[in-house]
MARSELUM-665661 format. One record per residue (C-alpha): residue in three letters; y, z, x. Coordinates in steps of 0.1 Angstrom, whole numbers, plus 2048, in hexadecimal, padded with zeros to 3 digits. Example, Ala and Ser with C-alpha at 12.3 -4.5 7.8 and 13.67 -1.06 7.14 Angstrom:
// MARSELUM-665661
ALA7D384E87B SER7F5847889 
***
This chain:
// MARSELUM-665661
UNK33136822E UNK30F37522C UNK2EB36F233 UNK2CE36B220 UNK2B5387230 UNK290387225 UNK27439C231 UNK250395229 UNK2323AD236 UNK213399240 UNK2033B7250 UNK20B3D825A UNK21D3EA23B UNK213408229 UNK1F540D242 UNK1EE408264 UNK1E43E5268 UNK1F03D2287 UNK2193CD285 UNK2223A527A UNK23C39E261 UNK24D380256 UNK277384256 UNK28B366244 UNK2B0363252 UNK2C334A23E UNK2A832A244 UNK29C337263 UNK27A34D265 UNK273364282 UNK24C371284 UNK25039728F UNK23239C2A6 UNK20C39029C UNK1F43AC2A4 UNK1D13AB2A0 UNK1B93C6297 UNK1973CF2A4 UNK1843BD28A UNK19A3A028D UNK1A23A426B UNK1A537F259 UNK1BE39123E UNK1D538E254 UNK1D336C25F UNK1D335B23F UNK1F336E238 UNK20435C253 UNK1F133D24A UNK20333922B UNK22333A23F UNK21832625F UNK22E30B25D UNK24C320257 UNK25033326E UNK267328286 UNK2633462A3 UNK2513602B2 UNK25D3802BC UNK24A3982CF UNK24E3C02D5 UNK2323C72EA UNK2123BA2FE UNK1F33C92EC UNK1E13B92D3 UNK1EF3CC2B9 UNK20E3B72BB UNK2003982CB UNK1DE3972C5 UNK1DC3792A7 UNK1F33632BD UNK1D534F2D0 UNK1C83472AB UNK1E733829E UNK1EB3262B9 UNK1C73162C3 UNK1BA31729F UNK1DA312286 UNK1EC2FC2A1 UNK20E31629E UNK2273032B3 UNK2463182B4 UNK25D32D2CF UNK24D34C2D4 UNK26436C2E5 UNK25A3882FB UNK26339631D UNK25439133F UNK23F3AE33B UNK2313A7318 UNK227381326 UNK21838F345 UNK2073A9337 UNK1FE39B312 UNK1E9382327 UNK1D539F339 UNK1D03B3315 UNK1C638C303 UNK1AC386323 UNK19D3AA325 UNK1973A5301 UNK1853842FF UNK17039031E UNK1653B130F UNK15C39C2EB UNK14B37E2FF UNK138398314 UNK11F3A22F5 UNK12938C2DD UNK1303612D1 UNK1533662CB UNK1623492C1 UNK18334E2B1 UNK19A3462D0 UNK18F33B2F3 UNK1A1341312 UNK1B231C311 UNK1BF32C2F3 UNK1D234B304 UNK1DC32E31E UNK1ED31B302 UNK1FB3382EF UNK20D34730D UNK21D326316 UNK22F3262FB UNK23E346303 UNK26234730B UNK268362325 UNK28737D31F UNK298397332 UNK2A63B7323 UNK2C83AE312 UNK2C438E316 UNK2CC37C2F8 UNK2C83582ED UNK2DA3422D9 UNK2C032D2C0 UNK2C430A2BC UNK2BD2F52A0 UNK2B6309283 UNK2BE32528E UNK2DF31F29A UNK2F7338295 UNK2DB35329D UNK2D43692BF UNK2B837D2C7 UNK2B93992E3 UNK2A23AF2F0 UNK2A23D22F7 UNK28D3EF309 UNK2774032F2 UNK25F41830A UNK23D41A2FF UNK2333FF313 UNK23B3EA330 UNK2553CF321 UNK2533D8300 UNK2703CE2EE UNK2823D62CD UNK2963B52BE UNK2B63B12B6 UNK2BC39129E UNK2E338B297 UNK2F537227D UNK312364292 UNK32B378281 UNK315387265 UNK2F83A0262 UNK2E73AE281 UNK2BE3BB27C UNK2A93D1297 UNK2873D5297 UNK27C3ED2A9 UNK25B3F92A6 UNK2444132B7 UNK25E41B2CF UNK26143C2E5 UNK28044B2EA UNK275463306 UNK27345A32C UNK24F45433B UNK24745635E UNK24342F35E UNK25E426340 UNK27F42F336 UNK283436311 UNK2924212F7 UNK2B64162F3 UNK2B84182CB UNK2D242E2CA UNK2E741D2DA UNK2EA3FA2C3 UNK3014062AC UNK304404284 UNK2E83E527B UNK2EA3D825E UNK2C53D9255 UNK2A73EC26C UNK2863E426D UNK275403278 UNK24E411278 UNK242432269 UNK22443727D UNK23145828A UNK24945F270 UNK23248326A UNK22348B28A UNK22A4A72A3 UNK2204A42C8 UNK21A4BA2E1 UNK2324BD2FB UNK22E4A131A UNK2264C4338 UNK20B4D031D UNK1FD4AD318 UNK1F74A833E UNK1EB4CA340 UNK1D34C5323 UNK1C44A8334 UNK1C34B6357 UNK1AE4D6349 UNK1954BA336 UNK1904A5358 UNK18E4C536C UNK1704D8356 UNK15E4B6350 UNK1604B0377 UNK1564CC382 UNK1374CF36D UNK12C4B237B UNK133497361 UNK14447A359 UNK160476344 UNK16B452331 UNK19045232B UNK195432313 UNK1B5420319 UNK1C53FD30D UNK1C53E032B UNK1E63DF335 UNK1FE3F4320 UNK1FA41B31F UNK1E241A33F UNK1FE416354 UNK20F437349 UNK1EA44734D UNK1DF43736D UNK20144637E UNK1FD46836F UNK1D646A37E UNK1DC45B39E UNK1F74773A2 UNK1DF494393 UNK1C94863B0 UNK1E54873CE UNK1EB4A43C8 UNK1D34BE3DF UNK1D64DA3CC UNK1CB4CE3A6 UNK1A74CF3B6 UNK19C4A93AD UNK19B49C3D1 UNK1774A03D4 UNK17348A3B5 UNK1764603AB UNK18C450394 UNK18542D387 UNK19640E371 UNK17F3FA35E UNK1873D734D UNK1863BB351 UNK1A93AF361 UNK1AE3D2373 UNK1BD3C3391 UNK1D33AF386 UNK1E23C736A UNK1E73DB38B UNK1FB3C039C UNK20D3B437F UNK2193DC37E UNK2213DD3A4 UNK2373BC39D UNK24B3CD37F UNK25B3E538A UNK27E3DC382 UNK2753DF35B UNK269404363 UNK27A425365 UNK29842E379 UNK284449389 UNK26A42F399 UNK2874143A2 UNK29842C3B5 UNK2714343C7 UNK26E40D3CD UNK2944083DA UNK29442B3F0 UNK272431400 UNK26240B3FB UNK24741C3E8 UNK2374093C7 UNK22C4263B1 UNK20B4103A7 UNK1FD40A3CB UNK1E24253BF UNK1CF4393DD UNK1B34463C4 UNK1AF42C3A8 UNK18E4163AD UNK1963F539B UNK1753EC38C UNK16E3C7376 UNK1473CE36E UNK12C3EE367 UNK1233E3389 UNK1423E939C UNK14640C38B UNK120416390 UNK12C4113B7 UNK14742E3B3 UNK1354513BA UNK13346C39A UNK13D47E391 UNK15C467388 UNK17B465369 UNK17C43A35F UNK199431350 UNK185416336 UNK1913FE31C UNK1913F4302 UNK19F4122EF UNK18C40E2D0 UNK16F40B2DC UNK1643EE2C7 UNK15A3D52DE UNK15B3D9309 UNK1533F0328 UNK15D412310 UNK1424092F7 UNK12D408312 UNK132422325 UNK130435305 UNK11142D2FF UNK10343A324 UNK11B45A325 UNK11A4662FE UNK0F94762FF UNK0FE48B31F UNK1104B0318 UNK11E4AD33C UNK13848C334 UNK155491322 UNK16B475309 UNK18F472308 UNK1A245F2F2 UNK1C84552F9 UNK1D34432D8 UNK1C743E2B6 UNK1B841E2AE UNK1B540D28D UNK1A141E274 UNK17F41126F UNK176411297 UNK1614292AB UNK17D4382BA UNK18C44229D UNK16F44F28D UNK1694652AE UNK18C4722AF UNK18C478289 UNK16848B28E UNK1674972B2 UNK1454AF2A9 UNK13349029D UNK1104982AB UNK1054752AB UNK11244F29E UNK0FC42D28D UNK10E4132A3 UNK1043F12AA UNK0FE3EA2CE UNK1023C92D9 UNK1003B72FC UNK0FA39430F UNK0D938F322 UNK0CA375336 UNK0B4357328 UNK09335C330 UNK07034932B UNK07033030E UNK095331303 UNK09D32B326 UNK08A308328 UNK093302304 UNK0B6304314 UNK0B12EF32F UNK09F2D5315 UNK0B92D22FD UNK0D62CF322 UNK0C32B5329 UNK0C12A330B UNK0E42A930A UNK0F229C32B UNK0D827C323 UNK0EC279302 UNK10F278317 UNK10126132C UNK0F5248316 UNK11424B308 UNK125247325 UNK11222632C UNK118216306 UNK13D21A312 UNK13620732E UNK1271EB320 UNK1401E6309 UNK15E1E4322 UNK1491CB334 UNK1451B3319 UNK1681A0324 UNK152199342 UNK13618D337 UNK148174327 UNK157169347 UNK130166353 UNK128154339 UNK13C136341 UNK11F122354 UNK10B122332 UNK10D10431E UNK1061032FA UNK0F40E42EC UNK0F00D82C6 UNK0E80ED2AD UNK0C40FC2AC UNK0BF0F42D0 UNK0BD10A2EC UNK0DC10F303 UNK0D80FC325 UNK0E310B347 UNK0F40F8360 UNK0E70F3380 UNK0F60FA3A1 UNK0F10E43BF UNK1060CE3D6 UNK0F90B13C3 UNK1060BD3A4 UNK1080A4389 UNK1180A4366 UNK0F90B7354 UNK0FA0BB32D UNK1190AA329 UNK11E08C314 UNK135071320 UNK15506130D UNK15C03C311 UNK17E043303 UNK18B06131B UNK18905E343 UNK179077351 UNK18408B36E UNK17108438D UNK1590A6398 UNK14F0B23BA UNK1300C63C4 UNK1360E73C9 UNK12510B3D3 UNK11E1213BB UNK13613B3BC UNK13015C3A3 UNK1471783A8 UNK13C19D3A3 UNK14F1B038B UNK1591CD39B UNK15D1EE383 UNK17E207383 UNK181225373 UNK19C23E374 UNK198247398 UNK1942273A4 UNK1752133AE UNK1532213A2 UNK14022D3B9 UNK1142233B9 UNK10023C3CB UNK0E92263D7 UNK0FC2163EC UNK103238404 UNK0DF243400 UNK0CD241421 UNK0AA22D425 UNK098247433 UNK09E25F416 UNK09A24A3F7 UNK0742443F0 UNK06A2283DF UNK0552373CC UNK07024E3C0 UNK07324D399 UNK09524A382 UNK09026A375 UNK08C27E394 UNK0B327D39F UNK0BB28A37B UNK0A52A837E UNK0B12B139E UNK0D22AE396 UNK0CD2C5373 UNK0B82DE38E UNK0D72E03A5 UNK0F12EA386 UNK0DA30137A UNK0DF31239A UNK105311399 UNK10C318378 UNK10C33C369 UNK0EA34435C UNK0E7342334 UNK0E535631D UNK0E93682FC UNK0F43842EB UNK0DD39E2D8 UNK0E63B82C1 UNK0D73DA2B3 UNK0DB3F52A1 UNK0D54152B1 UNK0E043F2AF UNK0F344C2C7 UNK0F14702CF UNK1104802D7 UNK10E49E2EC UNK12C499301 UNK14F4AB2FC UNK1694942EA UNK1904982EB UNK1AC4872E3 UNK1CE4882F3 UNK1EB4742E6 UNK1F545E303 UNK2004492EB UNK22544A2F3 UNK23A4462D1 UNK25745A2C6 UNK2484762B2 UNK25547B28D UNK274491291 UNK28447C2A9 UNK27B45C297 UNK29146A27C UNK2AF479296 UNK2B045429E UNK2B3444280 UNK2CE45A276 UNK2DE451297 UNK2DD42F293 UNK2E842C26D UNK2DA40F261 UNK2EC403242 UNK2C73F6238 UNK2A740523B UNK27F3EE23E UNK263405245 UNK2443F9253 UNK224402263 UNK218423257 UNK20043523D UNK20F43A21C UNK21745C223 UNK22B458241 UNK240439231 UNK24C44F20F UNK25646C229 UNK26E45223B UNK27643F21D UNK27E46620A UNK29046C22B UNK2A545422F UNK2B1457209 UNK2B847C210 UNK2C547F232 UNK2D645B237 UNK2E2459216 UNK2D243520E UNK2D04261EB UNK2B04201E3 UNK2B63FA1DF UNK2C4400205 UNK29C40C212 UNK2803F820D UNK259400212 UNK2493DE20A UNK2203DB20B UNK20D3BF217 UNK21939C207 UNK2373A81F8 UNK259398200 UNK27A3B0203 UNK29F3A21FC UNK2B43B0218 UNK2D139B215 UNK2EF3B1215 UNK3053A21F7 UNK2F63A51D6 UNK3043821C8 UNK2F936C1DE UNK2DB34E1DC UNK2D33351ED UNK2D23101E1 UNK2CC2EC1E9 UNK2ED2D71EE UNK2E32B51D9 UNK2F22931EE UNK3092871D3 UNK3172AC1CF UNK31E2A71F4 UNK32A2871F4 UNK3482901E1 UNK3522B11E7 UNK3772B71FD UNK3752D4215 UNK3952E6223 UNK3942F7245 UNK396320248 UNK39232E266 UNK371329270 UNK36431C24D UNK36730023C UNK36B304212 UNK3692F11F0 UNK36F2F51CF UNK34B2E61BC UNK3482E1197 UNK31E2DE197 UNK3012EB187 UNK2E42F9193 UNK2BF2EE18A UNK2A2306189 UNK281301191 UNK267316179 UNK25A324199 UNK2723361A7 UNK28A33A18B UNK28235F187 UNK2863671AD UNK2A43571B1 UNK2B4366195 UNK2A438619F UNK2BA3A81AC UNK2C13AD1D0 UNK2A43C11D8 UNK2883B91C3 UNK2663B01CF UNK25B3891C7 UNK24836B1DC UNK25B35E1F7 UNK26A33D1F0 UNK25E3201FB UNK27730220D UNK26F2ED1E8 UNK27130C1D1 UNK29C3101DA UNK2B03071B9 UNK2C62E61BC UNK2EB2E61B5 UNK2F62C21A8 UNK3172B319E UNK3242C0179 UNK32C2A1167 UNK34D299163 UNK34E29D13A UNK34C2C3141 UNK3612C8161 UNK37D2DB153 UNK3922DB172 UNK3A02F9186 UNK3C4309198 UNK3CB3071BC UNK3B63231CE UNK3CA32D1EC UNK3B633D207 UNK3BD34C22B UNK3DE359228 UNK3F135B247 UNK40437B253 UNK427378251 UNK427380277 UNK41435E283 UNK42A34A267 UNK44B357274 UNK43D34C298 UNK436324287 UNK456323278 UNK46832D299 UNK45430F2A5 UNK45F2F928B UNK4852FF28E UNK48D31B275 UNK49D33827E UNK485357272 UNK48E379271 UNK481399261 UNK4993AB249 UNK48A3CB237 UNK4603BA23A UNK46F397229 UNK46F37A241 UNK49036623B UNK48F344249 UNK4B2334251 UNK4C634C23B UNK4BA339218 UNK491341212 UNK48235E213 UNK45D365214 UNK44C38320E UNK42C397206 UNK42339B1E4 UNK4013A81D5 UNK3E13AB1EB UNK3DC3821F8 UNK3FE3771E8 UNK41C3691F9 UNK4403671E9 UNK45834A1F0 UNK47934D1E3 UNK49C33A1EB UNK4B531F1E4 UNK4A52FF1D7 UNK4AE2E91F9 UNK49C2D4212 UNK4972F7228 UNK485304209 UNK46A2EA207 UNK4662E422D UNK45F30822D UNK447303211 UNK4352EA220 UNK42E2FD23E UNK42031D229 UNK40D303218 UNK3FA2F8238 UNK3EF31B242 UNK3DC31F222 UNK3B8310219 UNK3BF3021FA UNK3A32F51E2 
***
């Protein structure tokens, strides 16, 4: 048996768009990460819109927003209701990345495409793994078992294995490092075996880094010259990813007395900075061996920093003496505290830029690492000020209309639930004749039989005077008895003169006070003058391409996918692993956006709909762990999907959709020509001697024949046949019999 396999690239192929892809195993569809770029790119999300409601799971390799940045949007705007996948880490710190970012757009723009109740109800449906773990799916899914494993790069990041119980297994792995970090271990691909299909990236697949001592050394040398010029130098970092790996290596640089940067300060700006560093302190078991065996030994947590100021505002960091090195996000420099700290640094020749990954092309940072003697940018600045003068009380004005709206509102409701009452008050009133006024009864000791007409034919009960007796209705609400203000307001303070509308102005004064202070946001377009030295230094932390290639020849993969990379870098793997692995080229596919990939491993094999009445009157024989039929049926094509179907293994078509699978019905029985016994699952002639011996015969081995009680003898024949031979007796058959029942015959 065999899988159907089907890979379909919503984003991220043949360029380097965020990573999200949608993978089809049998009926069961698994969405491979959901990253989000800079612009927040609606391309992308109305490729996953046309498979929302299919996908049946999440997976997710790592916590930036290039792998899980779309994920509050399908949640709080498409209503996405599935499983999602990821480690401790990535939940943890995904959350910190998801805030940051919403903070740093909200803080100079209306951004409106998820809200932080959004990132609530996104992460909730996260389903929290450990390395090697691996779960069973349900439902489905059943026969199917994920498992994560380490990948470096960044904290709990994780490449997925996805194995057919008893079938195909798939990895995907993507931007993974191989090469231990001071914080992180590297990645464990190697060590997985023979898949039968990778999913792999070719980001790197033609780069060259510098070695890891010249790296430090490079950056050490910039912070040094910039520092000791007096100036300030903006290192742009990610939230909670790659910062950790950086904010260890400088707090080191700074320990140590003689790299000469004891005199100086070193910063962390955004917005969740503390508690990115106490996630960090608290995940330690998913770091390196190296800092486990710190923890364990000496007690000591590699992130209790000693020279890191953790800064949330402009504020916080204008309190840390320069000349100073701020480790900033966001990275590219679109949006947050690095745009603006851009914007006050650029123009002076003392500051100094460094860059520590490539962002998406398109964003300032990429255009500043691509030109880094750019001697001045058009950007737009934008920012959110105070309300002030008219639009202030215009504010106010339409607040107050508002809450009046609510409670008027608020009081129709109540008038209508007390209409039930009234009708209970309304019992004293008597109606008379037509066209007549109703007449009210009177209430007094001496009360007599008023408005009512007497009956010489009925006996009337005889009435007593009575008090008036009116009960108040008293008014509940969810918390119990409602509570009137006036009745705990002392004499002395309420004025009689006092008007109705006073209270509400006070009250609308005293949550002006307490609320935040409104505002807006305002944009403009203004040139930049860049006078300060720019750099970049790939902190980036992703296997390089040399050894992206020793992997994949040490892995083996009997099918290649590759993703996520320029169309340069994709034909140099694709061209390599046609050369060096020895891959068909139906084996190694490069798909672009949109387009669908058949991976399934047997060439002659479709999938189909089962009709009841074919169902209904099919016989199935037990073997081993399937059960089989013979069918005599015919299969109906829709015009739609026809040509896919029919379609080579390989070949690039739409995906099919859950109506688009061809039907297979009965065959009528005027052309049912019939068919011979098919016996399948022969047994060896070692287990059948054992049944025998159970059954009474007396089996023995003479020259590879198996002789049963002197008078049958069975033996091998071609490849899946079985000779019986021997006198025609009541032995002969018994033995038959039993042969019989070790077969699935159909």
């Amino acid at each position: 048996m065999t899988s159907i396999i089907k890979f379909t690239a919503l984003s991220g192929a043949k360029n380097e768009s965020p990573p999200c892809y949608l993978l089809q195993v049998d009926n069961f569809r698994f969405l491979l990460d959901c990253g989000w770029d800079e612009s927040f790119s609606m391309k992308i999300i109305n490729n996953i819109k046309k498979h929302i409601h299919q996908i049946d799971a999440i997976l997710l390799s790592y916590p930036d927003v290039y792998h899980l940045g779309a994920l509050p949007y399908l949640v709080g705007k498409l209503g996405l209701k599935c499983p999602v996948y990821a480690t401790i880490p990535v939940f943890k710190m995904g959350q910190m990345f998801l805030y940051d970012l919403y903070q740093s757009r909200h803080n100079s723009e209306e951004f409106d495409l998820f809200t932080l109740d959004d990132i609530d109800a996104a992460f909730d449906q996260i389903i929290q793994l450990k390395y090697s773990q691996t779960v069973q799916l349900k439902g489905k899914g059943h026969g199917l078992t994920i498992t994560p494993y380490a990948t470096g790069h960044m904290v709990g990041g994780a490449m997925w294995r996805i194995v057919k119980e008893g079938e195909e297994d798939i990895i995907y792995a993507v931007d993974y490092n191989h090469k231990k970090e001071r914080h992180l271990d590297g990645a464990v691909l190697e060590s997985l075996g023979r898949p039968h299909l990778l999913i792999t990236d070719s980001y790197n697949a033609t780069n060259a880094q510098a070695r890891r001592k010249e790296r430090d050394q490079s950056l050490l040398t910039n912070i040094l010259n910039t520092l000791r010029r007096g100036g300030n130098i903006l290192i742009a970092v990610d939230t909670a990813g790659r910062v950790l790996e950086l904010s260890q290596l400088l707090d080191q640089m700074w320990r140590n007395q003689e790299s000469g940067l004891c005199a100086y300060h070193l910063a962390l700006l955004n917005n969740v900075s503390y508690n990115v560093v106490e996630f960090a302190k608290s995940q330690v078991e998913w770091m390196s061996d190296k800092i486990m065996r710190m923890f364990e030994d000496q007690r000591s947590n590699p992130f209790q920093f000693k020279h890191i100021t953790l800064c949330h505002s402009l504020s916080d960091l204008a309190k840390v003496p320069d000349p100073k090195a701020v480790l900033v996000s966001v990275p590219d420099m679109e949006c947050g505290f690095s745009r603006d700290l851009f914007v006050m640094w650029a123009p002076s020749p003392l500051n100094s830029i460094i860059f520590t990954t490539r962002t998406s092309p398109g964003t300032l940072s990429r255009h500043l690492i691509e030109n880094p003697r750019v001697s001045a940018v058009d950007m737009e600045v934008r920012k959110r000020v105070k309300l002030e003068g008219a639009e202030l009380d215009a504010y106010y004005l339409k607040l107050r209309e508002e809450r009046e709206a609510t409670k008027m509102a608020e009081i129709k409701d109540e008038v209508k639930s007390d209409d039930s009452d009234e009708d209970a008050e309304n019992e004293t009133i008597q109606l008379s004749a037509p066209g007549k006024s109703p007449k009210i009864a009177k209430h007094d000791l001496t009360m007599a039989d008023e408005g009512k007409t007497r009956s010489s034919f009925f006996k009337l009960a005889k009435s007593f005077p009575m008090y008036p007796c009116k009960d108040e209705k008293i008014k509940w609400d969810d918390y119990g008895e409602a509570i009137r203000p006036e009745d705990y307001m002392s004499k002395e303070v309420t004025k009689p003169e006092e008007k109705l509308e006073e209270p509400m102005e006070t009250e609308l004064e005293l949550d002006e006070s307490i609320n935040v202070p409104p505002t807006k946001c305002i944009a403009e377009r203004q040139t930049v003058p860049i006078s300060c030295s720019i750099a970049f230094i790939d902190f980036e932390g992703r296997s390089d391409g040399e050894s992206v290639k020793r992997i994949i020849s040490i892995v083996k993969p009997r099918q290649l996918i590759v993703v996520h990379g320029n169309m340069g870098p994709t034909d140099h793997l694709v061209q390599f692993a046609h050369t060096s692995l020895g891959l068909e080229q139906s084996k190694v596919f490069a798909p672009a956006i949109g387009e669908c990939v058949n991976a399934t491993t047997e060439s002659k094999i479709y999938q189909v709909k089962l009709k009841d009445s074919l169902m209904s009157s099919v016989v199935f024989s037990q073997a081993k762990d399937a059960d089989l039929a013979w069918i005599d049926g015919e299969i109906h094509f829709s015009s739609s999907t026809s040509k896919s179907i029919l379609g080579q293994q390989g070949t690039v078509g739409a995906d099919d959709s859950s109506d688009g699978v061809p039907v297979l019905d009965v065959l009528p029985q005027t052309l049912t020509k019939g068919h011979s016994n098919v016996f399948i699952n022969p047994p060896r002639l070692t287990d059948f001697k054992q049944i025998l011996t159970k059954a009474g015969f007396q089996a023995e081995f003479s020259g590879g024949v198996l002789v049963c009680n002197g008078v049958v003898a069975i033996r091998k024949m071609a490849v899946g046949k079985i000779g019986l031979e021997g006198v025609l007796c009541e032995d002969y058959y018994k033995v038959r019999q039993l042969l019989y029942d070790q077969f699935a015959i159909i």
